[in-house]
C-alpha positions as CSV (number, residue, x, y, z in Angstrom):
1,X,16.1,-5.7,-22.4
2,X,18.3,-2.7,-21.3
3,X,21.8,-1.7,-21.1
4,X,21.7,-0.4,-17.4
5,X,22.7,-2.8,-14.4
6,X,21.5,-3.9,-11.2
7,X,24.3,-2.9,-8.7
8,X,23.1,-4.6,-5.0
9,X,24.6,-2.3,-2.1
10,X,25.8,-4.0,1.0
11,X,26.5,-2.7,4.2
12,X,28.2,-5.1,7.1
13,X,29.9,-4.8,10.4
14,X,32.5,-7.5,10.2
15,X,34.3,-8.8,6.8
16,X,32.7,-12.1,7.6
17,X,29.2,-10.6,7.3
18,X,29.9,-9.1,4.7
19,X,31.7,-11.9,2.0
20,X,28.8,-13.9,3.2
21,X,26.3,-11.3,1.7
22,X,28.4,-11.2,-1.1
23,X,28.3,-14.8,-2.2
24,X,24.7,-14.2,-2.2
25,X,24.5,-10.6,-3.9
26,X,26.8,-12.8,-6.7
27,X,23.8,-14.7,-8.1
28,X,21.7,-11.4,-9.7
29,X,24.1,-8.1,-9.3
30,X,26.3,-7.3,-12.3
31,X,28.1,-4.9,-9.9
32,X,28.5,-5.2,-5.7
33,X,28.6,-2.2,-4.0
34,X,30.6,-2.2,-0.6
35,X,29.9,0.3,1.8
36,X,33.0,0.7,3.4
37,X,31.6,3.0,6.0
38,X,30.0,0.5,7.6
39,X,32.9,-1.7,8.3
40,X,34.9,-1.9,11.2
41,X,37.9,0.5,11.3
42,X,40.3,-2.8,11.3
43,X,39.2,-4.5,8.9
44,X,38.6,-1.7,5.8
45,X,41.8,-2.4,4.0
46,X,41.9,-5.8,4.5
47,X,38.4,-6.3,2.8
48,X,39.9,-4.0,-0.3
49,X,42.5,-6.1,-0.5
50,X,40.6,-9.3,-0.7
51,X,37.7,-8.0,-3.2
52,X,40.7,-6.8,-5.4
53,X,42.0,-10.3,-5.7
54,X,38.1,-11.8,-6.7
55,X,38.6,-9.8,-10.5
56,X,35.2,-9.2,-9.8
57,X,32.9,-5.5,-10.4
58,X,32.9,-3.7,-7.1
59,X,32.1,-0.5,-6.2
60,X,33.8,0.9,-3.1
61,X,31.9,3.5,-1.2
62,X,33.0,5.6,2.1
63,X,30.8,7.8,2.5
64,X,30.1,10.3,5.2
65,X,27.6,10.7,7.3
66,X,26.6,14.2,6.0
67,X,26.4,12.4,2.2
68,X,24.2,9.9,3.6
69,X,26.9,7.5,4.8
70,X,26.9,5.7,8.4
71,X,29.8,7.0,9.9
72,X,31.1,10.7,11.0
73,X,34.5,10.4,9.4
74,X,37.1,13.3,8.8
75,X,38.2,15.0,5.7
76,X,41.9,13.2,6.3
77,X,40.5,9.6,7.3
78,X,38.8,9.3,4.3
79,X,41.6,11.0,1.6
80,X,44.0,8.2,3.8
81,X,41.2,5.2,2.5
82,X,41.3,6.0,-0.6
83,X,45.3,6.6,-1.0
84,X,45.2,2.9,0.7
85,X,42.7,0.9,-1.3
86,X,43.6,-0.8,-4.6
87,X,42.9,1.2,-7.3
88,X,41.7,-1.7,-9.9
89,X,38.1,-1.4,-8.9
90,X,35.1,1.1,-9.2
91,X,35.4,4.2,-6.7
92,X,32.8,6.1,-5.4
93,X,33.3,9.7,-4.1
94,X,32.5,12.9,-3.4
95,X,32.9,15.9,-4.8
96,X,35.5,17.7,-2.5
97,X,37.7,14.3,-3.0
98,X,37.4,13.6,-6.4
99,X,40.2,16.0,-7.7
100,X,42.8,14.1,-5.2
101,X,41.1,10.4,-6.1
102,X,41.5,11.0,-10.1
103,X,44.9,10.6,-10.3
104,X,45.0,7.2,-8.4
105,X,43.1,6.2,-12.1
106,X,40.6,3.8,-10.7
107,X,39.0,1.6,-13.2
108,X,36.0,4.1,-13.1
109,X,35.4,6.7,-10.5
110,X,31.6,8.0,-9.6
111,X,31.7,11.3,-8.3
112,X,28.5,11.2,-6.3
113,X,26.0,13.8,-4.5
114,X,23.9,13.1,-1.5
115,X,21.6,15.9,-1.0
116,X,19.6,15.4,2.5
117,X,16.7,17.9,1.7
118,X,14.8,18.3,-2.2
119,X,17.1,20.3,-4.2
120,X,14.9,20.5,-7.1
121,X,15.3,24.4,-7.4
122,X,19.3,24.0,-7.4
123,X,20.0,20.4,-9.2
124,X,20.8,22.1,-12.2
125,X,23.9,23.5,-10.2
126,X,24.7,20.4,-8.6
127,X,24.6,18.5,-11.9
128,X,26.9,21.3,-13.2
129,X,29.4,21.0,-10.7
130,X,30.2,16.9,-10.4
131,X,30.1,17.3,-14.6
132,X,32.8,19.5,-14.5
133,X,34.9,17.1,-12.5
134,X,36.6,14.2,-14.2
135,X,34.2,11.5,-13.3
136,X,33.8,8.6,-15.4
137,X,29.3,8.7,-14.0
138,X,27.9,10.9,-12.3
139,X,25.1,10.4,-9.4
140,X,22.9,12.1,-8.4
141,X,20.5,11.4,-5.0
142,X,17.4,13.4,-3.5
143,X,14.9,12.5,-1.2
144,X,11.7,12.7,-1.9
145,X,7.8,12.7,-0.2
146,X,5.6,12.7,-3.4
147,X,6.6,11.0,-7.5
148,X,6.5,14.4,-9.0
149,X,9.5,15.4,-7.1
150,X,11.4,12.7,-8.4
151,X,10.8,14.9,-12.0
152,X,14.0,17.2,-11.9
153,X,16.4,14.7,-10.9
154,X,15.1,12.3,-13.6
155,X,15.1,14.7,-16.3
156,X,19.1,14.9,-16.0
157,X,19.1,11.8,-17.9
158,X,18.3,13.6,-21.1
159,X,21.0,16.4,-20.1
160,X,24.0,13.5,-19.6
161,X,22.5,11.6,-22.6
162,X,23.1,15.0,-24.7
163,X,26.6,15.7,-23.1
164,X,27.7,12.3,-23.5
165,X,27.8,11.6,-19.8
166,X,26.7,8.1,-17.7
167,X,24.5,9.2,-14.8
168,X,23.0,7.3,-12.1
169,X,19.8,9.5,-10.3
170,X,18.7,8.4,-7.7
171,X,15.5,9.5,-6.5
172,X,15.1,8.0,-2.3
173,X,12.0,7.3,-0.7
174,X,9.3,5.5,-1.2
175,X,8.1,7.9,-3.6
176,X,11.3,7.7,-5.7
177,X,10.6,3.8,-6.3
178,X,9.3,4.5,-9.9
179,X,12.7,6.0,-10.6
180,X,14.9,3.3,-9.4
181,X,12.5,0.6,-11.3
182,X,12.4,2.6,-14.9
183,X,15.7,4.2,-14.5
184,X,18.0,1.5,-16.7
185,X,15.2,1.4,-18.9
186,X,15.0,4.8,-20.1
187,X,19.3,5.5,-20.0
188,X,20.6,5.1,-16.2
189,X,24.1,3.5,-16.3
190,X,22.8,1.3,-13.2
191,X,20.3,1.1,-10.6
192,X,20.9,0.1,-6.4
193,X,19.0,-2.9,-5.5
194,X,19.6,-4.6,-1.6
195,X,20.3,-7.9,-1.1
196,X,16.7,-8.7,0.4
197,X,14.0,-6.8,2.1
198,X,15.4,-5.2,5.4
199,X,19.1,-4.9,4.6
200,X,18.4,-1.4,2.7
201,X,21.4,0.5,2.6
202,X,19.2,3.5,1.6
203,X,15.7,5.1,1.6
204,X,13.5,3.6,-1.1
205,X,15.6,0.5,-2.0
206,X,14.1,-2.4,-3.4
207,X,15.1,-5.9,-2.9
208,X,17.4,-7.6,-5.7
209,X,14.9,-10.6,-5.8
210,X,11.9,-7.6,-6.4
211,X,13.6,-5.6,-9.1
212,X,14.3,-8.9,-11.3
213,X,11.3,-10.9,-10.8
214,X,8.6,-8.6,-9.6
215,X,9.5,-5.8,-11.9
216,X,11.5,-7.0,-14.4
217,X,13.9,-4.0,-14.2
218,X,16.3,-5.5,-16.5
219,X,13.6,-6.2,-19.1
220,X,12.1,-3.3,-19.5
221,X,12.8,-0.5,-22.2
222,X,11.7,2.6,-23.8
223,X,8.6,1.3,-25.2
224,X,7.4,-0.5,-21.4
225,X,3.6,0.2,-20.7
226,X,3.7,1.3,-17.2
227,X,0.8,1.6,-14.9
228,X,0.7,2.2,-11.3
229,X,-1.0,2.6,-8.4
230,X,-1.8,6.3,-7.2
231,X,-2.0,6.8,-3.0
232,X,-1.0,9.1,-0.5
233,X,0.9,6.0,0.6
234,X,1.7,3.2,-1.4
235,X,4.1,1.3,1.2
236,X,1.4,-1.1,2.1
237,X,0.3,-2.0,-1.1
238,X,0.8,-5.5,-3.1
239,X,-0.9,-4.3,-6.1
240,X,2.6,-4.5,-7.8
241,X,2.9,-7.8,-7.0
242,X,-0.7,-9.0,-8.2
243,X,-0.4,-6.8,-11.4
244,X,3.1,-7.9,-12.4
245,X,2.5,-11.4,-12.4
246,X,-0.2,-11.3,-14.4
247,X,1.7,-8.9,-16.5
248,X,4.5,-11.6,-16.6
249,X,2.3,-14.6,-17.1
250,X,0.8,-12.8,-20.1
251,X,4.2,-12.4,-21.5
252,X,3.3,-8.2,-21.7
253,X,6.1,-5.7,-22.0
254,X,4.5,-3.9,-19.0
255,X,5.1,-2.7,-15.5
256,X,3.1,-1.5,-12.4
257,X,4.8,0.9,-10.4
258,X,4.1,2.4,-6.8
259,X,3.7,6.4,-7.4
260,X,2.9,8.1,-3.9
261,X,1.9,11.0,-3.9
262,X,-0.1,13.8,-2.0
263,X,-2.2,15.7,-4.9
264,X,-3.4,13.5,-7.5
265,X,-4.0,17.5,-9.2
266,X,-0.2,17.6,-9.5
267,X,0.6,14.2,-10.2
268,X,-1.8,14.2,-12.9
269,X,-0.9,17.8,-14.5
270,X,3.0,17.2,-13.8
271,X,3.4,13.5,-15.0
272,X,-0.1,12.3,-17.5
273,X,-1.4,15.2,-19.1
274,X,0.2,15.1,-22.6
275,X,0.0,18.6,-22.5
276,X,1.1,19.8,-19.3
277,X,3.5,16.7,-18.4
278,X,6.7,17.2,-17.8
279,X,8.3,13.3,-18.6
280,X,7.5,10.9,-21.0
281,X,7.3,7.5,-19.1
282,X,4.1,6.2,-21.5
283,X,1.8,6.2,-18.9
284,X,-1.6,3.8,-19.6
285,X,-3.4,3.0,-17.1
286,X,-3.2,3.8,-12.9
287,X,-4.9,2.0,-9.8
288,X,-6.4,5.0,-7.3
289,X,-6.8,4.9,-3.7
290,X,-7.1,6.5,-0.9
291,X,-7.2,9.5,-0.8
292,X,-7.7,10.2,-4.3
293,X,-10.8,8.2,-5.5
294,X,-13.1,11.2,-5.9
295,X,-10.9,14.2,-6.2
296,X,-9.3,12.3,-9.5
297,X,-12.8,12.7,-11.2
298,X,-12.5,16.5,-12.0
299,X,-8.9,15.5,-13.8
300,X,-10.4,12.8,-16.1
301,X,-11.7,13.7,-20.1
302,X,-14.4,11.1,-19.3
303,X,-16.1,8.8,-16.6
304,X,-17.8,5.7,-17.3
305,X,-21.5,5.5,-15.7
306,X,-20.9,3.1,-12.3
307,X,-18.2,4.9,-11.8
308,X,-20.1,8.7,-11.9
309,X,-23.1,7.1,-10.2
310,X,-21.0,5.9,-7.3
311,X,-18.9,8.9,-7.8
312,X,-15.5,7.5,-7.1
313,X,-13.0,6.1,-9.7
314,X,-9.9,3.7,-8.7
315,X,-9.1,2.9,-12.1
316,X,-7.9,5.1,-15.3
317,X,-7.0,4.0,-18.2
318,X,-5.1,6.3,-20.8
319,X,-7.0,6.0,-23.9
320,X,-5.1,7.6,-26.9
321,X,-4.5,10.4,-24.8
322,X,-7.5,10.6,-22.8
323,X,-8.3,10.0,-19.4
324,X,-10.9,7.6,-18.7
325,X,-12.7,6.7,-15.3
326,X,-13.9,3.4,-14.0
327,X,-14.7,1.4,-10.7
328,X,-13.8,-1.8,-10.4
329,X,-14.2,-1.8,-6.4
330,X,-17.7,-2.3,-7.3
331,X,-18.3,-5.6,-8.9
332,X,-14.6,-6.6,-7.0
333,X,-16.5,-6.5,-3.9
334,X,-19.7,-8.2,-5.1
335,X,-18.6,-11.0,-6.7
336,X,-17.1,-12.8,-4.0
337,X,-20.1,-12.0,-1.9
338,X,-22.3,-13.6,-4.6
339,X,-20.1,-16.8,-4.7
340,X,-20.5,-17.6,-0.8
341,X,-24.5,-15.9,0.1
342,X,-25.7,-16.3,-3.8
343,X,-27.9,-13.8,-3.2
344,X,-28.4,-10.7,-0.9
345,X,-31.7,-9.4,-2.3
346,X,-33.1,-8.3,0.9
347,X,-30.5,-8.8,3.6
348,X,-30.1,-6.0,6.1
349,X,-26.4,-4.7,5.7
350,X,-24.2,-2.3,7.5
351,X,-21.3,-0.7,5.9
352,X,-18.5,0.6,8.2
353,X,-17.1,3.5,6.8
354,X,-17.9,6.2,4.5
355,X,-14.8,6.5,1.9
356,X,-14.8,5.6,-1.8
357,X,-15.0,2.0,-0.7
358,X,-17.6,2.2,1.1
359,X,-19.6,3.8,-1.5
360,X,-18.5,1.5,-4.2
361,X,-19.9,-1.6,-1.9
362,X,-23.2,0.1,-1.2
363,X,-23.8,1.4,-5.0
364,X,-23.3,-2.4,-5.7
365,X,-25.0,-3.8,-2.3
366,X,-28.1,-1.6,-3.7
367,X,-27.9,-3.0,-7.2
368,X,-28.5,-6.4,-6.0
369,X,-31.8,-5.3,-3.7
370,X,-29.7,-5.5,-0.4
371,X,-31.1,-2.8,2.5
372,X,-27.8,-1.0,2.9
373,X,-26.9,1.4,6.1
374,X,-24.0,3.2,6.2
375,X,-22.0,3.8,9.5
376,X,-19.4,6.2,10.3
377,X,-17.4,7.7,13.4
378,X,-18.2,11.2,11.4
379,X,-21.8,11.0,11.0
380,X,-22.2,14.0,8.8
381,X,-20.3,12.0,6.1
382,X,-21.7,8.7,6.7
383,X,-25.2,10.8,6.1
384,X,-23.9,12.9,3.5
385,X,-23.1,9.1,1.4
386,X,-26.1,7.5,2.6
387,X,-27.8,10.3,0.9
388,X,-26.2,10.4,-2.1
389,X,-26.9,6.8,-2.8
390,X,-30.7,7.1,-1.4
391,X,-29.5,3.9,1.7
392,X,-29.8,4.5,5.3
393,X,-27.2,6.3,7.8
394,X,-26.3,5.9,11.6
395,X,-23.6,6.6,14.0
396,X,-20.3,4.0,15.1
397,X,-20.9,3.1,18.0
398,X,-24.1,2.1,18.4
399,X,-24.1,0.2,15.1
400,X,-24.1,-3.2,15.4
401,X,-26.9,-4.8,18.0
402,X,-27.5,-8.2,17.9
403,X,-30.3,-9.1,15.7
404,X,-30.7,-6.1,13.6
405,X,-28.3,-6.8,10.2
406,X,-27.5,-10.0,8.2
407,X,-23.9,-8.7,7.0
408,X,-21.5,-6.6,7.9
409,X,-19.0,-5.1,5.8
410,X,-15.9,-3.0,7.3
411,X,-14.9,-1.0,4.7
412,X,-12.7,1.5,6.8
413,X,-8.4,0.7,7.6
414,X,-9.6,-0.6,10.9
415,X,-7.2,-3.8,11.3
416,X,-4.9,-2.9,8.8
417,X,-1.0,-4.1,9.6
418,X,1.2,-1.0,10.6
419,X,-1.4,1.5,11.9
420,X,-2.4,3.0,14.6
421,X,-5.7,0.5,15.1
422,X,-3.4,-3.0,14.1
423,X,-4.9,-4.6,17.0
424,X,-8.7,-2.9,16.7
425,X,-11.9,-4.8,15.3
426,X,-15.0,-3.0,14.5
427,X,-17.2,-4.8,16.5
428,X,-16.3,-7.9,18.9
429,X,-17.6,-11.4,18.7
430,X,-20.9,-11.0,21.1
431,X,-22.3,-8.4,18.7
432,X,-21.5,-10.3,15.5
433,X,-23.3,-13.6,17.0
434,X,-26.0,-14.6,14.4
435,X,-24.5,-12.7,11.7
436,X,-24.9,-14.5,8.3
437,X,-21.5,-13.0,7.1
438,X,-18.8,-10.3,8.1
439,X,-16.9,-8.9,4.8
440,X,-13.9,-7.3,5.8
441,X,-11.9,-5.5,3.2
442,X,-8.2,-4.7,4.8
443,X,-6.1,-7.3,3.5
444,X,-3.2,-7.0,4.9
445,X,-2.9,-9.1,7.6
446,X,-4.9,-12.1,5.6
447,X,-6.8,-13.0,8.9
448,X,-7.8,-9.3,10.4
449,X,-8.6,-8.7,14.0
450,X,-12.4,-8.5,13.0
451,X,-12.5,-11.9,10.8
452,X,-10.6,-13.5,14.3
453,X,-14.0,-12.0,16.0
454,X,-16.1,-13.7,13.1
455,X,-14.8,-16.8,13.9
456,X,-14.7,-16.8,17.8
457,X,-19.0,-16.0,16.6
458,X,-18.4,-18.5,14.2
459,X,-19.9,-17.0,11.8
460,X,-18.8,-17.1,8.2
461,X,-16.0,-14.6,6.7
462,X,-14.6,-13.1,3.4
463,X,-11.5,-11.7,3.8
464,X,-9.7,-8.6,1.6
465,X,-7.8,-10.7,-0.5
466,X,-10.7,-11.9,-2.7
467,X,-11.9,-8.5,-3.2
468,X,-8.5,-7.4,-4.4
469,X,-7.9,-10.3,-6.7
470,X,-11.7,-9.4,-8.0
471,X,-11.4,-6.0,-8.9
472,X,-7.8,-6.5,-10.1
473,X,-8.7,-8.9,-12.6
474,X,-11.0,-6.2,-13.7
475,X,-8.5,-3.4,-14.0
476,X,-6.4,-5.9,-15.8
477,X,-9.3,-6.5,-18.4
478,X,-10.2,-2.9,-18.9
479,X,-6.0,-1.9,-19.7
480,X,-5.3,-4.8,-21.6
481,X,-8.6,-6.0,-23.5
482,X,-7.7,-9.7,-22.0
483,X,-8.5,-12.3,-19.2
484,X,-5.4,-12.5,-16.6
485,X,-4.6,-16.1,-15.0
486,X,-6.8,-14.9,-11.5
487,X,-4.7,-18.2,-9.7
488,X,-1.0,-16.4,-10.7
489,X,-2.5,-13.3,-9.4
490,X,-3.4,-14.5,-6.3
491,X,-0.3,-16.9,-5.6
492,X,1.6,-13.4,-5.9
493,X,-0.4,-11.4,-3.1
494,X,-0.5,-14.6,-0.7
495,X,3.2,-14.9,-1.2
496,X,3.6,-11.3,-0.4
497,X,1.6,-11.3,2.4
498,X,2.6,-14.3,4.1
């Protein structure tokens, strides 16, 4: 348990809107923030008035639009609002106000800064300046595209802890998200929740419900395991969700994180390394995907043998310091395969793709005496795998003839909710006819575009989800030395999915 507190942001049109939200923000926030600058004109000072008389913790924002606030409002509007408001609540302003808002003596006053580029070379400045006012906290906001540039705006929480200071920093984006879970934990006065997935009132928000159940926000502290999963984009993912129940049902003072990011060289060096690291979050153990799952192998201090022999690696755990390298795609993808066929010692299968999925399923496909072919809209690459694990290669699109494979396995994004091919399938209905199985490996949506093609064949289908669940409970295994409960892992991702 920490000392920081979960303050839920609302923003609303009308003041019926928003008391509405706030009844419901009531049953997990220890602070509400309103955002003022989302209300209507008429109704601003009324709403003040009314969450004055509740003797609850608010925090009342009116923000700009160049601070990151909804509304272009003059330098004069806003010093009017905040001459106007009671003054028995939490305020939260800007710098070029604060000197005129301290002497109204609100219960505490924020002085915040909203930076709408990375200000990483200049935060030191920034920090300087709202210390030097007044302030009773001081926040802090950046956006960000990749974890490690979250660093300099978390390491001002050592610099406030050492000048006495609260600070709230706030690092937006999806790749901030490790910030706003661990923040309270390691000395942030609060962190910004919404009220529920969609009503963000900022970039990289997580819901209320998410940062108390999911990730336990309020539970963790400085001695929190955290592990995480590693992708150039980690906004698809449910791994947190698999990973933290299990973590909760075990009763295990860890946490699994989202940490985006575009170099795994400079996440690594900047954030694991002991001796190149710049923070100290206790880092044990990470999930890897795409695109990292063979440019991480360099980085590690050892690989285990599957893992070199299929030469890709989406798990690491942090062994006293060291780096180690495993795949648990591998026996992930071939257990659930084994449970429906029994065995595939023989069958002719195609692969569809030529990633570091698809090599984990063919490594594996080949353990197990399958006759593996690898296909691939690049050919070179689909060759340049099929070589490297001694199986056959051939080109997309003319892959899948009637009549000449038993399974087939799509192991590219093909299908996968939000991109570009959502709607695609790898190969329709009239080519999958006689098929013994089709094994597709997006998860996300549960029923893809190509298992809808499976059925209209009716021919048999796995889905994603076991896979995920399969390797998971691996990873779980290898960074904790126990068994998870598989069923609370899998209620979690179905919940999230669906």
């Amino acid at each position: 348990m920490n000392k920081g507190k979960l303050c839920i942001s609302i923003c609303a049109k009308s003041s019926e809107e928003l008391f509405e939200k706030i009844v419901r923000a009531e049953e997990s926030a220890d602070v509400i923030e309103v955002r003022f600058d989302c209300l209507d004109p008429q109704e601003r000072l009324e709403v003040a008035k009314r969450i004055s008389a509740t003797g609850k913790n608010f925090i009342i924002t009116f923000r700009p639009e160049e601070q990151g606030g909804k509304g272009l409002l003059e330098v004069e509007e806003r010093k009017e609002f905040w001459r106007s408001v009671p003054n028995d609540k939490w305020a939260d302003i800007e710098p070029d106000l604060v000197e005129d808002a301290e002497a109204r003596k609100f219960e505490k006053l924020i002085c915040s800064y909203h930076a709408s580029s990375n200000t990483a070379a200049n935060i030191r400045q920034i920090y300087a300046l709202i210390a030097d006012t007044g302030a009773d906290i001081l926040k802090i906001a950046i956006p960000t595209d990749s974890a490690v540039d979250a660093i300099p705006v978390w390491k001002l929480i050592g610099d406030a802890e050492a000048a006495n200071k609260a600070i709230i920093p706030i690092a937006m984006g999806e790749a901030g998200k490790w910030t706003r879970i661990l923040g309270t934990s390691h000395g942030a006065f609060l962190s910004f929740a919404s009220l529920e997935s969609g009503s963000e009132t900022a970039s990289g928000q997580i819901s209320a419900d998410d940062m108390v159940n999911v990730f336990r926000s309020k539970e963790l502290d400085r001695e929190t395991e955290v592990f995480g999963i590693v992708a150039a984009v980690t906004s698809y993912s449910v791994s947190p969700w698999m990973h933290n129940a299990a973590f909760k049902a075990a009763g295990m003072n860890r946490v699994f994180v989202p940490l985006q990011t575009d170099s795994i060289d400079e996440f690594i060096i900047r954030m694991v390394k002991p001796e190149t690291r710049e923070v100290d979050l206790n880092f044990r153990g990470f999930s890897i995907t795409n695109p990292h799952k063979r440019s991480v192998i360099k980085l590690l201090d050892r690989v285990e043998d599957a893992a070199a022999k299929i030469g890709a690696v989406n798990t690491i755990k942090n062994e006293d310091g060291k780096l180690v390298g495993y795949n648990t795609d591998a026996p992930g993808f071939v257990a659930p395969l084994k449970k429906v066929l029994g065995s595939v010692k023989g069958a002719r299968v195609a692969i569809a793709g030529a990633g570091g999925a698809a090599r984990a399923c063919a490594y594996a496909l080949k353990q197990e005496g399958a006759s593996v072919s690898i296909f691939a809209r690049n050919y070179k690459k689909a060759n340049d795998l099929a070589d490297s694990l001694g199986v056959k290669a051939g080109a997309m699109n003319n892959s899948f003839r009637p009549g000449t494979i038993d399974i087939l396995v799509n192991a590219t994004p093909i299908g996968t909710k939000g991109s570009r091919e959502e709607q695609a399938a790898i190969a329709t209905s009239a080519q999958l006819n006689g098929l013994k199985l089709v094994y597709d490996l997006v998860y996300n949506p549960i029923e893809t575009p190509l298992i809808r093609e499976a059925r209209r064949a009716g021919v048999p289908a796995i889905g994603g989800v076991d896979m995920l669940i399969a390797q998971g409970a691996r990873q779980f295994e290898i960074w904790t030395g126990e068994k998870p409960q598989i069923n609370v892992m899998k209620a979690a991702v179905l919940t999230k999915l669906r």
